[in-house]
C-alpha positions as CSV (number, residue, x, y, z in Angstrom):
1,X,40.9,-30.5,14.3
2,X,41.6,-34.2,13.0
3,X,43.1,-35.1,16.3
4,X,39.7,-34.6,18.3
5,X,39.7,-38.8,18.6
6,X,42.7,-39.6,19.5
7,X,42.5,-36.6,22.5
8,X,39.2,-38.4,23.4
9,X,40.6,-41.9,23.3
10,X,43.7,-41.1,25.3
11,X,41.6,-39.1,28.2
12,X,40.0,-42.2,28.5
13,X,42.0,-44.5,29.0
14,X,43.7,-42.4,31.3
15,X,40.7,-41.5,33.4
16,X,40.4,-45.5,32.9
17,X,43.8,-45.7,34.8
18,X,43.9,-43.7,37.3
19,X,40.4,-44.4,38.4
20,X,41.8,-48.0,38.7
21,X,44.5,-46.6,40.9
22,X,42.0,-44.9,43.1
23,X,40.0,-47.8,43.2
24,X,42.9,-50.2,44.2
25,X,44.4,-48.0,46.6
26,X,41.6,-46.5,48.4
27,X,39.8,-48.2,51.2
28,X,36.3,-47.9,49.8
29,X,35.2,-50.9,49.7
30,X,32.2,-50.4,46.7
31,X,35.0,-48.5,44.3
32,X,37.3,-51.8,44.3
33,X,34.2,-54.3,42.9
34,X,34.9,-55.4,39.9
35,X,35.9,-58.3,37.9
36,X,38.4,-59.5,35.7
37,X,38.2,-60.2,32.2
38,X,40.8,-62.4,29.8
39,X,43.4,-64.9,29.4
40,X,43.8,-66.7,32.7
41,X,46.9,-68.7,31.3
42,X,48.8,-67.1,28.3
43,X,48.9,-68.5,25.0
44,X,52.5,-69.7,23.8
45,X,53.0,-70.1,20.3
46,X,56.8,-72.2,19.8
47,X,58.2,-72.2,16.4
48,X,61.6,-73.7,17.0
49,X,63.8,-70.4,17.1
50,X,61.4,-68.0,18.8
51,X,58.8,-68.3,21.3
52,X,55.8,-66.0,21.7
53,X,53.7,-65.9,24.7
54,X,50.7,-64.0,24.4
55,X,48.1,-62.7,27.0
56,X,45.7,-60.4,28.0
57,X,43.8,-59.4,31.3
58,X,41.3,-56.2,31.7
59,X,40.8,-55.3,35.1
60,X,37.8,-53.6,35.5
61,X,36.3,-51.6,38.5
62,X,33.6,-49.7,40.1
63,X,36.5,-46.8,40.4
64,X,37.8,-47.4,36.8
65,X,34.3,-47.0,34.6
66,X,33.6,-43.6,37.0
67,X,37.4,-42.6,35.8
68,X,35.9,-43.0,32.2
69,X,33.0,-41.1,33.1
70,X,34.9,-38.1,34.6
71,X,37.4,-38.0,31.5
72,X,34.4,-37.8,29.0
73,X,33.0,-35.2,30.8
74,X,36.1,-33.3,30.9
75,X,36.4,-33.5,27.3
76,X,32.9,-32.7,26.5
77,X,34.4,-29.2,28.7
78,X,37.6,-28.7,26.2
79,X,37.9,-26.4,23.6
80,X,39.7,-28.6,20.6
């Protein structure tokens, strides 16, 4: 029973995925629109012996938010 948000969270962002996928590799044009969000460049951080290089970029899409919606839905369906 303590798991119900952690199933919810990773439907999600699976529906998140492969809505992107769909999106990206179908030829509907209105399912690929989007934008991207982020770091364009990373961030490098050099302290001598080590050096970190930090980034992030959300792609998001028509396709993707409609993979959200769908895996909502789906869990709104489960039994947990």
């Amino acid at each position: 029973m303590r798991y119900k948000g952690w199933v919810l969270f990773f439907l999600v962002i699976i529906g998140f995925i492969l809505g992107n996928l769909i999106g990206t590799h179908c030829n509907i044009e209105f399912l690929s629109y989007g934008g991207q969000f982020g770091l364009t460049s990373p961030l490098e951080l050099n302290l001598g012996f080590v050096i970190l290089t930090f980034g992030l970029t959300f792609n998001i899409t028509i396709a993707g938010i409609l993979g959200m919606v769908a895996a909502f839905v789906a869990y709104k369906f489960m039994k947990i």
